[in-house]
Backbone bond lengths (Angstrom), bond angles and torsions (degrees), N, CA, C in turn:
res aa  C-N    CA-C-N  psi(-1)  N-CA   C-N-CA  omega(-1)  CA-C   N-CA-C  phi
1 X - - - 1.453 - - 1.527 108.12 -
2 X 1.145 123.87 130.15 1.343 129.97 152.96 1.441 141.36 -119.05
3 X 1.126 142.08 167.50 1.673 139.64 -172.51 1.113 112.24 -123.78
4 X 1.084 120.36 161.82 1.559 126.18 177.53 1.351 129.57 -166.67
5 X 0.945 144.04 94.25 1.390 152.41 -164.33 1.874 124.84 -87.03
6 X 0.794 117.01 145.34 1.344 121.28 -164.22 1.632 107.63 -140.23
7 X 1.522 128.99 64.34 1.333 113.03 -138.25 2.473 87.01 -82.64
8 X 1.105 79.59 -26.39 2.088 75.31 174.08 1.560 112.85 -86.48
9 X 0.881 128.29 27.86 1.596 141.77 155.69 1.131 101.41 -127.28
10 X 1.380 140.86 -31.56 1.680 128.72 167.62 2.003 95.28 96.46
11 X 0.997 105.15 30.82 1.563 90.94 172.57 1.314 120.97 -139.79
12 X 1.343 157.52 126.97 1.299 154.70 102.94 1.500 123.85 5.45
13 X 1.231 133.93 144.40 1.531 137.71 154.11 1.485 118.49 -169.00
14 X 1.657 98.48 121.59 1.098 134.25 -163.43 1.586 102.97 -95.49
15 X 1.467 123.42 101.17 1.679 102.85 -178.33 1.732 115.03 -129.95
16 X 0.980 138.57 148.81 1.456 156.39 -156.86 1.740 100.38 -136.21
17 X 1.737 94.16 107.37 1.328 99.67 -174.31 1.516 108.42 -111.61
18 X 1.570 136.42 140.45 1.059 97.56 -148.59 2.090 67.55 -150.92
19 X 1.454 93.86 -171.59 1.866 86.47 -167.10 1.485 124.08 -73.70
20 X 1.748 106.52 -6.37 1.512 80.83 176.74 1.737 90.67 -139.46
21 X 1.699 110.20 13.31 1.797 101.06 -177.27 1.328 102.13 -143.33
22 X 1.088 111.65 149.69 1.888 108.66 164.59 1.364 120.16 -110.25
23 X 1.126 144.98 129.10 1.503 139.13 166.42 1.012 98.94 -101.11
24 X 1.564 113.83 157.45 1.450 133.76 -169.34 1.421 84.70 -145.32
25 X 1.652 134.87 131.82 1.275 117.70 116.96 1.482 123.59 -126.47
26 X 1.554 100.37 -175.30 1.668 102.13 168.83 1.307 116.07 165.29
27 X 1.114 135.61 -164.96 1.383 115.93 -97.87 2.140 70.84 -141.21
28 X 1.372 119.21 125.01 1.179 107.57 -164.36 1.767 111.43 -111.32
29 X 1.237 128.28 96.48 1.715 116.69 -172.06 1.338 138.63 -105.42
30 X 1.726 93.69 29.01 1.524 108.47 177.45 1.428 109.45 -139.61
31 X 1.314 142.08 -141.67 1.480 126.06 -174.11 1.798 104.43 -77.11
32 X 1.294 102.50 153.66 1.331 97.96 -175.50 1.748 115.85 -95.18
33 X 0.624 88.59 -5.28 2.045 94.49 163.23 1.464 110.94 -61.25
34 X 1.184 108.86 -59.75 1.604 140.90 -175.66 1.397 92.32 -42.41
35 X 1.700 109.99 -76.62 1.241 122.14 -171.62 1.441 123.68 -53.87
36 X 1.402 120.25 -28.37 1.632 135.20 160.52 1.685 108.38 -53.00
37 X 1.362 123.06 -57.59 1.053 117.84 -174.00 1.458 124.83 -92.89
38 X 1.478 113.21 -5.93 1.575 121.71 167.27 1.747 104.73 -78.80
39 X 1.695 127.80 -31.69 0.931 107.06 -179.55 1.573 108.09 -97.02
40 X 1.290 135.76 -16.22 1.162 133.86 176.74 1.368 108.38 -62.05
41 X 1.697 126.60 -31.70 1.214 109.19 -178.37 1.906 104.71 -75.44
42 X 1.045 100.14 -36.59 1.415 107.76 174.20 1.393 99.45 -48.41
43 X 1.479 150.46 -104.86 1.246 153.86 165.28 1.371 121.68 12.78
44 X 1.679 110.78 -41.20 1.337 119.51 -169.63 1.435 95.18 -112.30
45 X 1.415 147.94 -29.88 1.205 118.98 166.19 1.843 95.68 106.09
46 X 1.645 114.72 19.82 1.160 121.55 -171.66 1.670 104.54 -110.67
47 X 1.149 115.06 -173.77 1.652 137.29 162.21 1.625 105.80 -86.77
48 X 1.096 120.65 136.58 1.400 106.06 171.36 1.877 105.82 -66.55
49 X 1.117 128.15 -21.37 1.050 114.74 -177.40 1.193 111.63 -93.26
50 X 1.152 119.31 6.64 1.479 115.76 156.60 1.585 132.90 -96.61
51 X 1.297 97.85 2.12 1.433 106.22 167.98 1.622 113.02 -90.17
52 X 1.561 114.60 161.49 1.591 122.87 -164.28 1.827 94.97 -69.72
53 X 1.312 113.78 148.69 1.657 109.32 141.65 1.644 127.17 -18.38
54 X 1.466 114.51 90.46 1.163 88.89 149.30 1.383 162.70 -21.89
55 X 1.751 92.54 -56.08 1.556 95.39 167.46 1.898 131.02 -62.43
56 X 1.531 99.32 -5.74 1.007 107.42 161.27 1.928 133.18 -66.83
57 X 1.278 111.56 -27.16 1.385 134.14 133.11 1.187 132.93 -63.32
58 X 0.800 131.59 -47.95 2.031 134.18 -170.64 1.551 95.44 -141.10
59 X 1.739 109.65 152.81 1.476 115.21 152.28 1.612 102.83 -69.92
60 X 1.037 129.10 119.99 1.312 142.33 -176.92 1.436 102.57 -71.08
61 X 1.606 126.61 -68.68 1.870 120.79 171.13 1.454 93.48 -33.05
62 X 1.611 151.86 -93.51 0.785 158.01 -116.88 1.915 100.14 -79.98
63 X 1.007 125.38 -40.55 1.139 123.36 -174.34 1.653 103.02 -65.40
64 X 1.288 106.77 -48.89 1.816 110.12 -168.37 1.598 96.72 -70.16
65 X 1.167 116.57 -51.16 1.921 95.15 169.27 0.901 118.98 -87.95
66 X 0.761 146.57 43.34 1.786 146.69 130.93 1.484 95.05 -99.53
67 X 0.911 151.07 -89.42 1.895 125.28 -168.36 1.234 106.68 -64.94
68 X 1.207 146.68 -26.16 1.481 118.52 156.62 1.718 135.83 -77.03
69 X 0.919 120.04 -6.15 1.709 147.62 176.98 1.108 104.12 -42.38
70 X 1.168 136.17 -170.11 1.137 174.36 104.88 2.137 114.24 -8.21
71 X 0.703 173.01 -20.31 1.115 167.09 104.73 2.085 137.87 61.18
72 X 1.326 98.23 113.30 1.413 81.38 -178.22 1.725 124.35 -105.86
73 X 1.049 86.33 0.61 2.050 112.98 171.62 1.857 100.37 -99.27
74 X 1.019 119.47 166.29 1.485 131.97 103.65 1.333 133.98 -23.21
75 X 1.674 107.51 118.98 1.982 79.35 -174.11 1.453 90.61 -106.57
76 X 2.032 137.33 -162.58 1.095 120.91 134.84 1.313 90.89 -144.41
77 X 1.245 107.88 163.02 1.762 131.55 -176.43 1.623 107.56 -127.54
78 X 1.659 122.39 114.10 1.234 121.60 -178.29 1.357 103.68 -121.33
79 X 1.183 115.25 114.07 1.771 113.90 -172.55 2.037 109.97 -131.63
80 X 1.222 132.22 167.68 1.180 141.93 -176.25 1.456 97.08 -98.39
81 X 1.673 125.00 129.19 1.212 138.88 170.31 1.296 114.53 -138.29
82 X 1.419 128.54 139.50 1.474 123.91 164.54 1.405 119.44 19.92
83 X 1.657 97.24 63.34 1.545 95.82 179.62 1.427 137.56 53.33
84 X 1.573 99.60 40.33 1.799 130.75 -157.26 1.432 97.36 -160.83
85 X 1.268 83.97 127.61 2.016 106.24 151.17 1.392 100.06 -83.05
86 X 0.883 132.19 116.55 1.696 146.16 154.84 1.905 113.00 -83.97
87 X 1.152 87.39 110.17 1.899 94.57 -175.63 1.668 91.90 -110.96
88 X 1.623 117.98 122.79 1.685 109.85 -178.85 1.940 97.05 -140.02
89 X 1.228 97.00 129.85 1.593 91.17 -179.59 1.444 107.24 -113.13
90 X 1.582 111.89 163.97 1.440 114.82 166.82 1.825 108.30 -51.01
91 X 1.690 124.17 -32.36 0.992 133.36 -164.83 1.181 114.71 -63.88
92 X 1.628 102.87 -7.98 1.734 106.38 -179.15 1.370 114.60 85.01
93 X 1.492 113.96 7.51 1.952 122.55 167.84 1.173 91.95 -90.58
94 X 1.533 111.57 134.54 1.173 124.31 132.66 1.544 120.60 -108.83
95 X 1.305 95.75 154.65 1.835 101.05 -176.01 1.626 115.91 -142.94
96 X 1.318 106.08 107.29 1.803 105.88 -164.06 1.579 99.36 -100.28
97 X 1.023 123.35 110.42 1.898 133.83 162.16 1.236 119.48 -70.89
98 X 1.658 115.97 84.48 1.934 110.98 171.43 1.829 104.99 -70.47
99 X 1.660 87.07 129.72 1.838 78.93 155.26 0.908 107.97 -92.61
């Protein structure tokens, strides 16, 4: 397991690497698109600019207001990214699954 902090990107990541998957999560406090693809490159061991368009996965406007909105639940959003399960909640967890 290791940690990692990023206090001028605003993020944490907590990850458990294990023999055939890695999880990464943490804790996301700026737009959450951003935060999907700053830790996925982290997770995967990439450039962020070397990963595909997001919006090619998710409507990206639509994802950041809906977990940033207005809300009287918890929401969560589980979608397929660059060879990642991306788990992102209104709660401000994110959770990236490498196979």
């Amino acid at each position: 397991m290791f940690h990692y902090t990023d206090e001028e990107k605003g993020w944490t990541v907590d990850a458990v690497d294990e023999p055939s998957s890695l999880t990464v999560g943490t804790e996301w406090r700026k737009v959450p698109s951003m935060a999907v693809i700053e830790t996925v490159a982290v997770a995967t061991d990439r450039s962020q600019l070397e990963l595909p368009p997001l919006q090619a996965s998710i409507e990206v406007d639509a994802l950041d207001d809906l977990l940033t909105g207005p809300s009287v639940s918890v929401i969560y959003v589980s979608f397929r990214y660059a060879g990642t399960t991306v788990t992102i909640g209104s709660d401000r967890s994110l959770v990236v699954d490498v196979q």
